[in-house]
N, CA, C and O atoms as a Maestro MAE file, in Angstrom:
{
 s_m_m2io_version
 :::
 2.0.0
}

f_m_ct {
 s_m_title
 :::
 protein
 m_atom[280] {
  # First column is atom index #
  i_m_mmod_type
  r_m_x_coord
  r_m_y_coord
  r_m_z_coord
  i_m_residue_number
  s_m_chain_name
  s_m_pdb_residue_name
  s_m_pdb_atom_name
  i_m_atomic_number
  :::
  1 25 27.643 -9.068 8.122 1 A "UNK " " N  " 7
  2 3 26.876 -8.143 7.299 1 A "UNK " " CA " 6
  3 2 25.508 -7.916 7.940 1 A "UNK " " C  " 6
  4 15 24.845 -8.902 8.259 1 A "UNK " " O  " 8
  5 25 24.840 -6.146 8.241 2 A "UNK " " N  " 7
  6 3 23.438 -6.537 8.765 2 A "UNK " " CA " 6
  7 2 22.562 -6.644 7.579 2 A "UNK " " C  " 6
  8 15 22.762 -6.284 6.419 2 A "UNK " " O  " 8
  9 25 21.247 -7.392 8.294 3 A "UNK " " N  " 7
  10 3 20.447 -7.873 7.854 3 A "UNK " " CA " 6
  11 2 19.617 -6.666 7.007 3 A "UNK " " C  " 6
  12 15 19.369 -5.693 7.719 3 A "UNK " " O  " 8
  13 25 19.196 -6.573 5.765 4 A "UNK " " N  " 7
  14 3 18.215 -6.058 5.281 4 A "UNK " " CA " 6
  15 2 16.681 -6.690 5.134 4 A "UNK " " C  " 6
  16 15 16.344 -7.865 5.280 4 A "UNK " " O  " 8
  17 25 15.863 -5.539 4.801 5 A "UNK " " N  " 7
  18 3 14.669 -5.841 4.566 5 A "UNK " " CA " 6
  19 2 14.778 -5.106 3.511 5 A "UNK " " C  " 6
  20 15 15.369 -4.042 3.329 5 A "UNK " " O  " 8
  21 25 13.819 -6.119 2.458 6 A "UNK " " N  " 7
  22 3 13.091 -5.999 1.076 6 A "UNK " " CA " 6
  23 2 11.462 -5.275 1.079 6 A "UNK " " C  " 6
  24 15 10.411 -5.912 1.142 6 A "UNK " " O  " 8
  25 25 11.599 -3.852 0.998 7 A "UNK " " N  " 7
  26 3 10.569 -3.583 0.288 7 A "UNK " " CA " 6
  27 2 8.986 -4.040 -0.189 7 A "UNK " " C  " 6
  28 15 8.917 -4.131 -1.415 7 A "UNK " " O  " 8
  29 25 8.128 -4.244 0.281 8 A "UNK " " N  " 7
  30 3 6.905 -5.305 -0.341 8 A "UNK " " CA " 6
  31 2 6.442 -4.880 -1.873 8 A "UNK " " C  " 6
  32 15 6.167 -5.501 -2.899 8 A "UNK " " O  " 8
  33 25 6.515 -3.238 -1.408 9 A "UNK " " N  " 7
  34 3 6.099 -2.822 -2.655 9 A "UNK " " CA " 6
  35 2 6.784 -2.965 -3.434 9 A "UNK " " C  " 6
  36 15 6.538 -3.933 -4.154 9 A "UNK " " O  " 8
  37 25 7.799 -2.283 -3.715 10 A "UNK " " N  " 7
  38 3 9.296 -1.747 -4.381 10 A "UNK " " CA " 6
  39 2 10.353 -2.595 -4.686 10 A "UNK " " C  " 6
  40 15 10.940 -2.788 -5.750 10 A "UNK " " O  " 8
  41 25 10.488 -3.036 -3.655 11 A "UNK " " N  " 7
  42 3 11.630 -4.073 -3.158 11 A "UNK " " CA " 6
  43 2 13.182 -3.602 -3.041 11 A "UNK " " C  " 6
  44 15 14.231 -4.167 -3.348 11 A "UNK " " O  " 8
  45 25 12.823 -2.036 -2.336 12 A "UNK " " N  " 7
  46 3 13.990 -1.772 -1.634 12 A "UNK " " CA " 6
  47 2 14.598 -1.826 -0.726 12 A "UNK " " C  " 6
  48 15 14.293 -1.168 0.268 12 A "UNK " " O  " 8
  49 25 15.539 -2.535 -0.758 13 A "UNK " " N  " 7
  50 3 16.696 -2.926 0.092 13 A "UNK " " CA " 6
  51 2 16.887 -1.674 1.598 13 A "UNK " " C  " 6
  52 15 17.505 -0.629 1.391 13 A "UNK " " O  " 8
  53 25 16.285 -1.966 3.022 14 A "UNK " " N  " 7
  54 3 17.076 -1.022 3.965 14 A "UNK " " CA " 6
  55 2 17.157 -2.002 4.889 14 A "UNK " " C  " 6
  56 15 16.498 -3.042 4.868 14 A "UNK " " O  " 8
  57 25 18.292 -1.554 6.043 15 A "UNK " " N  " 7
  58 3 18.553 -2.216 6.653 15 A "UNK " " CA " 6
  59 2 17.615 -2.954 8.041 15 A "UNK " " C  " 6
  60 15 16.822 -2.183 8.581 15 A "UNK " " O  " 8
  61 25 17.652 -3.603 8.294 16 A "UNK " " N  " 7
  62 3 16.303 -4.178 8.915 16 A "UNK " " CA " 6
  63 2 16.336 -3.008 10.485 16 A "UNK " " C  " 6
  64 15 15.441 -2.227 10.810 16 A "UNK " " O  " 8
  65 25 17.303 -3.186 11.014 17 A "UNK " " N  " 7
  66 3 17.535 -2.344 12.477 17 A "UNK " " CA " 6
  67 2 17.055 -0.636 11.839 17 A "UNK " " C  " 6
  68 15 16.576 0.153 12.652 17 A "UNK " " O  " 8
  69 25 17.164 -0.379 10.959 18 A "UNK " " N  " 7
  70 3 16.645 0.892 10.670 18 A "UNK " " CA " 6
  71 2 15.199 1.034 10.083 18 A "UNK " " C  " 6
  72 15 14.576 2.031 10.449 18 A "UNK " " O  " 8
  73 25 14.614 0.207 9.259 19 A "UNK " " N  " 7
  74 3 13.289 -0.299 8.887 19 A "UNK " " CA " 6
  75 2 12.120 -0.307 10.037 19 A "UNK " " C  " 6
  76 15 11.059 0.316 9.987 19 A "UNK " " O  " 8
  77 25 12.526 -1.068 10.962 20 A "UNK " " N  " 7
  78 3 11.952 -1.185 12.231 20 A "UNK " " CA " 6
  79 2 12.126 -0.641 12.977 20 A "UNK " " C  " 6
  80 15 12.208 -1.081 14.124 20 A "UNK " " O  " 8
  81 25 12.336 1.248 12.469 21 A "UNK " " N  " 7
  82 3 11.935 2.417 13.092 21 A "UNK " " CA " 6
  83 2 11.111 3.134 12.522 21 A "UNK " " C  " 6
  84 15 10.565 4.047 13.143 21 A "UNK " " O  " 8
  85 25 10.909 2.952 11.569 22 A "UNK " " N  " 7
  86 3 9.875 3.690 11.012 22 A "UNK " " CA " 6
  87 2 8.506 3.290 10.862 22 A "UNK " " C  " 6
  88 15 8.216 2.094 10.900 22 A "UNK " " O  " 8
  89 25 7.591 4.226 10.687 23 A "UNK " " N  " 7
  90 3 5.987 4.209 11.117 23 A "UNK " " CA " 6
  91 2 5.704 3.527 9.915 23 A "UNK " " C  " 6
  92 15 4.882 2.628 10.093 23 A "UNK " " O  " 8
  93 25 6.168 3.661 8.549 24 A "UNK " " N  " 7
  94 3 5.769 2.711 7.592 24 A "UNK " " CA " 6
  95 2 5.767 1.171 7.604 24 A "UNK " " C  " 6
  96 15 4.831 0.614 7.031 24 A "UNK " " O  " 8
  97 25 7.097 0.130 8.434 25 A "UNK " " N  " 7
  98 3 7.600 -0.396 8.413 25 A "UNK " " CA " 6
  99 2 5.821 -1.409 8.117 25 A "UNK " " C  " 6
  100 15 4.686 -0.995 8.355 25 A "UNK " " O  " 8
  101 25 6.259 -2.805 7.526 26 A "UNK " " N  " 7
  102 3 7.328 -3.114 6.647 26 A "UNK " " CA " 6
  103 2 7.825 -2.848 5.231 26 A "UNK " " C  " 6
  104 15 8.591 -3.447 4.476 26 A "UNK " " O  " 8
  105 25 7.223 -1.911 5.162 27 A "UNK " " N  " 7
  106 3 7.619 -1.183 3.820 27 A "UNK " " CA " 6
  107 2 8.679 0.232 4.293 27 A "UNK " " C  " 6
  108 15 8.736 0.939 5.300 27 A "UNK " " O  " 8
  109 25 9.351 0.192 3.133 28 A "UNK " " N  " 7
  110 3 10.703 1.697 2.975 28 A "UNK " " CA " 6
  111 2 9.529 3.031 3.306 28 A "UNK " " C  " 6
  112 15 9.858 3.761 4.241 28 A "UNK " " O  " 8
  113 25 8.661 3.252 2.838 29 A "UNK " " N  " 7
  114 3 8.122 4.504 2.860 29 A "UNK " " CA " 6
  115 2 6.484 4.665 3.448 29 A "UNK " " C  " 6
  116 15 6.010 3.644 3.945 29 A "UNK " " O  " 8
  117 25 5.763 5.685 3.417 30 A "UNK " " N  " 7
  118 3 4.620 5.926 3.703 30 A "UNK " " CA " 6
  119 2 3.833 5.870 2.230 30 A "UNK " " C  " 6
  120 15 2.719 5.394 2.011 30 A "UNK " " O  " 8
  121 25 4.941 6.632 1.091 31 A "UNK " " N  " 7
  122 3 4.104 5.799 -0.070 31 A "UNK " " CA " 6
  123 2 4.184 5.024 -0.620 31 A "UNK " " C  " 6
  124 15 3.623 5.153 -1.708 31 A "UNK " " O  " 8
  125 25 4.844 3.743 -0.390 32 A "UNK " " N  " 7
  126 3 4.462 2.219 -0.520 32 A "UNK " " CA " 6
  127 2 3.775 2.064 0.121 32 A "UNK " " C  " 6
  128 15 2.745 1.696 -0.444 32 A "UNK " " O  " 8
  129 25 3.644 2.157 1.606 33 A "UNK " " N  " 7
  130 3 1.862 1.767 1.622 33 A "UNK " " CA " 6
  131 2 1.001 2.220 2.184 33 A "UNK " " C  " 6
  132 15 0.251 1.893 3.104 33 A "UNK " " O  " 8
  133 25 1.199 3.304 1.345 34 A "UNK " " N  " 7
  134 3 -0.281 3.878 0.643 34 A "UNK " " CA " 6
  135 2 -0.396 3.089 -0.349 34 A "UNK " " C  " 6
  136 15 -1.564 2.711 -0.440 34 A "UNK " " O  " 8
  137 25 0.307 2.638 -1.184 35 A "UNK " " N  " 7
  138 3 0.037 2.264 -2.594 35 A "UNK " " CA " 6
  139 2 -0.092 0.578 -2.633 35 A "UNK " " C  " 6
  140 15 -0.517 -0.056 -3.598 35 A "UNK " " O  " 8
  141 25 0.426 -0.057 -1.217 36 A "UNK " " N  " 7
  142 3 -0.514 -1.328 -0.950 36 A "UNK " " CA " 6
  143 2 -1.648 -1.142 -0.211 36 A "UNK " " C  " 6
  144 15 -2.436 -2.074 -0.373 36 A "UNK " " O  " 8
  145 25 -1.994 -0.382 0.463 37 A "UNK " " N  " 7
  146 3 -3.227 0.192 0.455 37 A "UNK " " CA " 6
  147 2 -4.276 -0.134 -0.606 37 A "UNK " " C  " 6
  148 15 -5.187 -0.956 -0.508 37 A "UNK " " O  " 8
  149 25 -3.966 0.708 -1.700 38 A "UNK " " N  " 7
  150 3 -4.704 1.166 -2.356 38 A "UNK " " CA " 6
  151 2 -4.652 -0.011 -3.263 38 A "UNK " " C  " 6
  152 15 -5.712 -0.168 -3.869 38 A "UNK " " O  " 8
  153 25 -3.793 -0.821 -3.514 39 A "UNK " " N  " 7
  154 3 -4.130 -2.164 -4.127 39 A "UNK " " CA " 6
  155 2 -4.714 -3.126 -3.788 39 A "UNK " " C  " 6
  156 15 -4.955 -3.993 -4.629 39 A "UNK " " O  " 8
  157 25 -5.178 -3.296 -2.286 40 A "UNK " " N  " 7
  158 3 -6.021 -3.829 -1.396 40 A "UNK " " CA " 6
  159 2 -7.730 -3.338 -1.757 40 A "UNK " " C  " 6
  160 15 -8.741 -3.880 -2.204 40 A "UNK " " O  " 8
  161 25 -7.431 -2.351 -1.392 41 A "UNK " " N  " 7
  162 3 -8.876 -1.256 -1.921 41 A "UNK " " CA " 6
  163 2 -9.536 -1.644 -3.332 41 A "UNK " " C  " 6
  164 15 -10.704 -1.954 -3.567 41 A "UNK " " O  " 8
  165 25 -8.433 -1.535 -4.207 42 A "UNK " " N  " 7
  166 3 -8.923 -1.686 -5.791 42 A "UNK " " CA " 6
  167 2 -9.151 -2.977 -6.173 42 A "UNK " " C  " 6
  168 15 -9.645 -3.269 -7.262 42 A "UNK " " O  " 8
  169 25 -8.794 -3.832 -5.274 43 A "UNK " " N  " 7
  170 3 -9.161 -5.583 -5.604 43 A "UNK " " CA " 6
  171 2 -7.895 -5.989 -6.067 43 A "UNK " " C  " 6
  172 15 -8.028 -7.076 -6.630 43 A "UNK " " O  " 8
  173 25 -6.863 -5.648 -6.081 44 A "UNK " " N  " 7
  174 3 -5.704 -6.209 -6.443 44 A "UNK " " CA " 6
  175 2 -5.161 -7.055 -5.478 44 A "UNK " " C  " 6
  176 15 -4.249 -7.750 -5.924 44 A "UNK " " O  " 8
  177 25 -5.407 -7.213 -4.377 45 A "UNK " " N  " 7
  178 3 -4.908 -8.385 -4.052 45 A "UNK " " CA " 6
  179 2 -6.327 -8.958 -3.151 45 A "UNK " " C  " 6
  180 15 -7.190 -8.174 -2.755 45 A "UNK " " O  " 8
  181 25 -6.372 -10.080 -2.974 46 A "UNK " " N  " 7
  182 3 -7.749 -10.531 -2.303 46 A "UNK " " CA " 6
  183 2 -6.994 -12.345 -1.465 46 A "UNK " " C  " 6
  184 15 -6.156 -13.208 -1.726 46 A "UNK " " O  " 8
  185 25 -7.902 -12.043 -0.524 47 A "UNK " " N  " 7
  186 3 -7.847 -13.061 0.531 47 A "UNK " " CA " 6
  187 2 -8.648 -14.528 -0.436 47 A "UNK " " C  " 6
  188 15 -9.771 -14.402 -0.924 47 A "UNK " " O  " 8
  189 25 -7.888 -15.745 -0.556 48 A "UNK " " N  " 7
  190 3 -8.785 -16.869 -1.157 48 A "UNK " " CA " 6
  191 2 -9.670 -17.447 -0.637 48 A "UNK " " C  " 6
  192 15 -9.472 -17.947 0.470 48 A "UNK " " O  " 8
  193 25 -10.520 -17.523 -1.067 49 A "UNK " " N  " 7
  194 3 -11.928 -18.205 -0.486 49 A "UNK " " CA " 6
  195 2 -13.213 -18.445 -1.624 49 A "UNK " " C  " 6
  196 15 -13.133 -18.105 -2.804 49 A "UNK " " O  " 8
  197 25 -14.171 -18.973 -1.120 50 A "UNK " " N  " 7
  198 3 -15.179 -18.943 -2.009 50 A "UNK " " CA " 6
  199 2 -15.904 -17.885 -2.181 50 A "UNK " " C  " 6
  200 15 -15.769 -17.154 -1.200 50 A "UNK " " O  " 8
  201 25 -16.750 -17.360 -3.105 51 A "UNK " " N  " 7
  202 3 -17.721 -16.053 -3.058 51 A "UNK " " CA " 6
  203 2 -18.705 -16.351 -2.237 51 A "UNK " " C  " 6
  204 15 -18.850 -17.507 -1.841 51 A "UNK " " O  " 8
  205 25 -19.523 -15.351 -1.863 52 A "UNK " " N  " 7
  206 3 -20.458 -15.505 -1.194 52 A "UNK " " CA " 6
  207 2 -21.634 -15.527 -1.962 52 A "UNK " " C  " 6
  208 15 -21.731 -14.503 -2.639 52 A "UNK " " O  " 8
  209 25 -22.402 -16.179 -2.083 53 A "UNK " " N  " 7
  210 3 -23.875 -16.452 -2.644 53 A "UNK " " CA " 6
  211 2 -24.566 -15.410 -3.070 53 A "UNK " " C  " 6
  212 15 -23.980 -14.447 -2.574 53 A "UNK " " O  " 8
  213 25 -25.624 -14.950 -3.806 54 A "UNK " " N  " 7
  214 3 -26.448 -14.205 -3.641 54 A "UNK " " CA " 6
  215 2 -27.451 -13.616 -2.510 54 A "UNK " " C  " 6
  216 15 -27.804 -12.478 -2.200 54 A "UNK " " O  " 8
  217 25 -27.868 -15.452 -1.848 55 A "UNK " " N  " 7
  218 3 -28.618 -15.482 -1.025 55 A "UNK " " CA " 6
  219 2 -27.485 -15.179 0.569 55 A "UNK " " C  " 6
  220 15 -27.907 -15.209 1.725 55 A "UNK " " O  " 8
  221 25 -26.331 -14.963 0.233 56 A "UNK " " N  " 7
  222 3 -25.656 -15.184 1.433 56 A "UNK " " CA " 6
  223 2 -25.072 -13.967 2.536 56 A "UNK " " C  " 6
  224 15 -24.023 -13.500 2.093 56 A "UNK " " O  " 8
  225 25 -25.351 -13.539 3.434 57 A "UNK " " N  " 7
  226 3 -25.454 -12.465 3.696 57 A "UNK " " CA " 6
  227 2 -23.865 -11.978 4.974 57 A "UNK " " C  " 6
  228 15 -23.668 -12.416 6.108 57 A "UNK " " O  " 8
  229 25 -23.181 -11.152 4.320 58 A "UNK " " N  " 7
  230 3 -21.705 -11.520 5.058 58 A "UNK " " CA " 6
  231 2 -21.703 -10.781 6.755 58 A "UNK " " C  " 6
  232 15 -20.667 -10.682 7.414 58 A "UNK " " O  " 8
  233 25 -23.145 -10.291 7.274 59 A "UNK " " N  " 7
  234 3 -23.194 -9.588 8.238 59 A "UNK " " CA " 6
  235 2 -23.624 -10.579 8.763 59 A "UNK " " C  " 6
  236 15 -23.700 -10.342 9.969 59 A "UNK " " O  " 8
  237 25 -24.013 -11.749 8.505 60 A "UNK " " N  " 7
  238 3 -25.279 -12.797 9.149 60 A "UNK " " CA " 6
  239 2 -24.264 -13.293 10.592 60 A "UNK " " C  " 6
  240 15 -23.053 -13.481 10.470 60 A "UNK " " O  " 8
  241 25 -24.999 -13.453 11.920 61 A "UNK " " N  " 7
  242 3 -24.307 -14.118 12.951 61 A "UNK " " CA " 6
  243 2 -23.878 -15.423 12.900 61 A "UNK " " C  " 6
  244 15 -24.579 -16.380 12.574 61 A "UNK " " O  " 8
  245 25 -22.595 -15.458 13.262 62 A "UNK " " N  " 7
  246 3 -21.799 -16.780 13.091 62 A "UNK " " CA " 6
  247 2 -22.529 -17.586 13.791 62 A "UNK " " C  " 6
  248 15 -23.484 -17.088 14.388 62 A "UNK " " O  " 8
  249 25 -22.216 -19.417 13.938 63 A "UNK " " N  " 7
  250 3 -22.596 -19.970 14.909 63 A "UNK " " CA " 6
  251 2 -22.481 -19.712 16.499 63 A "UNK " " C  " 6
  252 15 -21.492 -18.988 16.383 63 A "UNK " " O  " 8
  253 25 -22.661 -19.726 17.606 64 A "UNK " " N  " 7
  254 3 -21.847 -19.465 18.767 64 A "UNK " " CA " 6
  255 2 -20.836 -20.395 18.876 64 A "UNK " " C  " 6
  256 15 -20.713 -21.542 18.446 64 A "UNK " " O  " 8
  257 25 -19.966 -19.494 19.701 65 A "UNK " " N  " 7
  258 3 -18.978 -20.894 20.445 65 A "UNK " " CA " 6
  259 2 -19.186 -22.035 21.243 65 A "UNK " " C  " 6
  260 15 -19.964 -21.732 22.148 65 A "UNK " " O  " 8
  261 25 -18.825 -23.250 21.312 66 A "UNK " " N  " 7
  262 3 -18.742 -24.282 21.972 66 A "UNK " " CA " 6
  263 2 -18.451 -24.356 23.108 66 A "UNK " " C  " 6
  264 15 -17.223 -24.323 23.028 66 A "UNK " " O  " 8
  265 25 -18.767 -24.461 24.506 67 A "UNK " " N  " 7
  266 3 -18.627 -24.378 25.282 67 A "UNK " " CA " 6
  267 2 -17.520 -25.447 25.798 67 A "UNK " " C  " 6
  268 15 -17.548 -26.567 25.287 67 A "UNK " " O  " 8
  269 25 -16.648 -25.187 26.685 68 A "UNK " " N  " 7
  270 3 -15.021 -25.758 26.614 68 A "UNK " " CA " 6
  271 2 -15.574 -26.944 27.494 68 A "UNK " " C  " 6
  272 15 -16.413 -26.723 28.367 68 A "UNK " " O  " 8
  273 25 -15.134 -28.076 27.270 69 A "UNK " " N  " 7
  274 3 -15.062 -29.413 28.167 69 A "UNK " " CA " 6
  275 2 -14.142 -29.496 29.222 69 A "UNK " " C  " 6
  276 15 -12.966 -29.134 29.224 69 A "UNK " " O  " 8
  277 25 -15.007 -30.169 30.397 70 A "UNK " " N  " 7
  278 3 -13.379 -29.806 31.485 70 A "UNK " " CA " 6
  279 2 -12.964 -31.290 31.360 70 A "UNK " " C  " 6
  280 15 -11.928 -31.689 31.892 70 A "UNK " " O  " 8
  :::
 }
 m_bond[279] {
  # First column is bond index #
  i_m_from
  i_m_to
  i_m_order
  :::
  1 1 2 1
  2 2 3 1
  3 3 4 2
  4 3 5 1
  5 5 6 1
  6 6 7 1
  7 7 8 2
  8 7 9 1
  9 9 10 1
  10 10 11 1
  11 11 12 2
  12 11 13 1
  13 13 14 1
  14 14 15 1
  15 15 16 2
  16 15 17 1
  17 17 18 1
  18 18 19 1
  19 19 20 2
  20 19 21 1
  21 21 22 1
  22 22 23 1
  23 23 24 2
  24 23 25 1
  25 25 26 1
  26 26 27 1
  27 27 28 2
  28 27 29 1
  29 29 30 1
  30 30 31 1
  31 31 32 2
  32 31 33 1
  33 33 34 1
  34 34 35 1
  35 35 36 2
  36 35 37 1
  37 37 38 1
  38 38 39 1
  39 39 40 2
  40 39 41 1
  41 41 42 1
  42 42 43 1
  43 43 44 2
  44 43 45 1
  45 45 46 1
  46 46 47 1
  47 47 48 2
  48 47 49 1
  49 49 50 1
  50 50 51 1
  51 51 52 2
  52 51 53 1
  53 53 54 1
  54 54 55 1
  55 55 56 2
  56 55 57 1
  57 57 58 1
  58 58 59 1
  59 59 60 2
  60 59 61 1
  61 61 62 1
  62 62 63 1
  63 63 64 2
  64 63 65 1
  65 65 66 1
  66 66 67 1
  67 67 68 2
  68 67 69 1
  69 69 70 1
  70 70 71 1
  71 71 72 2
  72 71 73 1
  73 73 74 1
  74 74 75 1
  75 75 76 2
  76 75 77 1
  77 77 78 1
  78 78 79 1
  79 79 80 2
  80 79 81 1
  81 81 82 1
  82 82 83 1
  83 83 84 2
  84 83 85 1
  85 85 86 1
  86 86 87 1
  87 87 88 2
  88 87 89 1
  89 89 90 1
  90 90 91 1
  91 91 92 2
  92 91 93 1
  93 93 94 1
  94 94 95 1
  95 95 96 2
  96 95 97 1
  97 97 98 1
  98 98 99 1
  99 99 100 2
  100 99 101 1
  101 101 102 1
  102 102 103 1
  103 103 104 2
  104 103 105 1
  105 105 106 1
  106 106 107 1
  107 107 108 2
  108 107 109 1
  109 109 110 1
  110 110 111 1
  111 111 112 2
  112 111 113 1
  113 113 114 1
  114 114 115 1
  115 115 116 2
  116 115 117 1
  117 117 118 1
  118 118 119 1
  119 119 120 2
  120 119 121 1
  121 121 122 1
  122 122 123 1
  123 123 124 2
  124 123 125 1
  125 125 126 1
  126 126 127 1
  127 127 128 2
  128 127 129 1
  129 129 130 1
  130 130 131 1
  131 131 132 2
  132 131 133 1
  133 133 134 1
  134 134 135 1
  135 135 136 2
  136 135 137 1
  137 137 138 1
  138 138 139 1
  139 139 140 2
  140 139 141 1
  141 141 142 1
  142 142 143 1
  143 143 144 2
  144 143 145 1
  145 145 146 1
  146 146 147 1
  147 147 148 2
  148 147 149 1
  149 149 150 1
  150 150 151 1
  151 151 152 2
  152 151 153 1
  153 153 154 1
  154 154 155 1
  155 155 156 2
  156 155 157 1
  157 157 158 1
  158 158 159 1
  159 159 160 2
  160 159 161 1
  161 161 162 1
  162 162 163 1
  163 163 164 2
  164 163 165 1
  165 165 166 1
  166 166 167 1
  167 167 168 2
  168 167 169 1
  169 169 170 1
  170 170 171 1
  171 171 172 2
  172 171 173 1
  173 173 174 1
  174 174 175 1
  175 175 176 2
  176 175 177 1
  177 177 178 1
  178 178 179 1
  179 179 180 2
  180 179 181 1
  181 181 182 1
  182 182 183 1
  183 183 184 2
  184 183 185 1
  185 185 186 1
  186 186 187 1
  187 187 188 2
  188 187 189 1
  189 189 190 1
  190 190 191 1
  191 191 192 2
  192 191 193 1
  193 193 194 1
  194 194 195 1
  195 195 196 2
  196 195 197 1
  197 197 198 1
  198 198 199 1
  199 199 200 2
  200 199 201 1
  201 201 202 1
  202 202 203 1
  203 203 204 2
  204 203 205 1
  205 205 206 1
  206 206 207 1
  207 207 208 2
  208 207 209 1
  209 209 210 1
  210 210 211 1
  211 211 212 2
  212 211 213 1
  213 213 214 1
  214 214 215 1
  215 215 216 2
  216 215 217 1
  217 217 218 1
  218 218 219 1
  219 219 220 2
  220 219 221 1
  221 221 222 1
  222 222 223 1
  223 223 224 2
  224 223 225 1
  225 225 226 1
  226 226 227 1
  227 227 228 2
  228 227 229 1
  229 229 230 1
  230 230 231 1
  231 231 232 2
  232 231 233 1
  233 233 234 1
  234 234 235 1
  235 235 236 2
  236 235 237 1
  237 237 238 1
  238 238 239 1
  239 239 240 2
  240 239 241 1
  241 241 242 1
  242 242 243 1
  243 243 244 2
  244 243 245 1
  245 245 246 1
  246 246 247 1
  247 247 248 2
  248 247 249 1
  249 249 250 1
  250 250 251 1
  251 251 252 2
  252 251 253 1
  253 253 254 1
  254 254 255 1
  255 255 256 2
  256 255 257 1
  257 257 258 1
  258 258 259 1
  259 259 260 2
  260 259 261 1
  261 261 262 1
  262 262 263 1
  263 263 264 2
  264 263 265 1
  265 265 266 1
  266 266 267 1
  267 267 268 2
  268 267 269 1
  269 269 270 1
  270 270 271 1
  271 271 272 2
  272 271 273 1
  273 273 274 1
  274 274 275 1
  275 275 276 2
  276 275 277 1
  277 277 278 1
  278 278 279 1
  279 279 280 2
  :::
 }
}
């Protein structure tokens, strides 16, 4: 039997060898995601972490890198 892929949005069933031709992939359509898109956008789904402070500024320069040990 071939393999399908499930939909993220939707959760429709296409076949994976045909899925992974299209410009949407991994979603069935262009409007699923748009519409995980746009649930990204609206705060519906969010990366876990802590908030950032008041005082905390998310442009601020990281530490530098460590220079490699030989």
């Amino acid at each position: 039997m071939p393999a399908e892929w499930p939909c993220p949005t939707c959760g429709r069933k296409t076949l994976l060898e045909k899925a992974q031709l299209t410009e949407a992939f991994p979603f069935c359509s262009s409007r699923c995601r748009l519409r995980d898109f746009g649930r990204w956008i609206d705060g519906g789904f969010v990366v876990p972490g802590s908030e950032l402070g008041d005082g905390e500024d998310i442009d601020a320069p990281m530490d530098p890198p460590r220079a490699a040990r030989a």
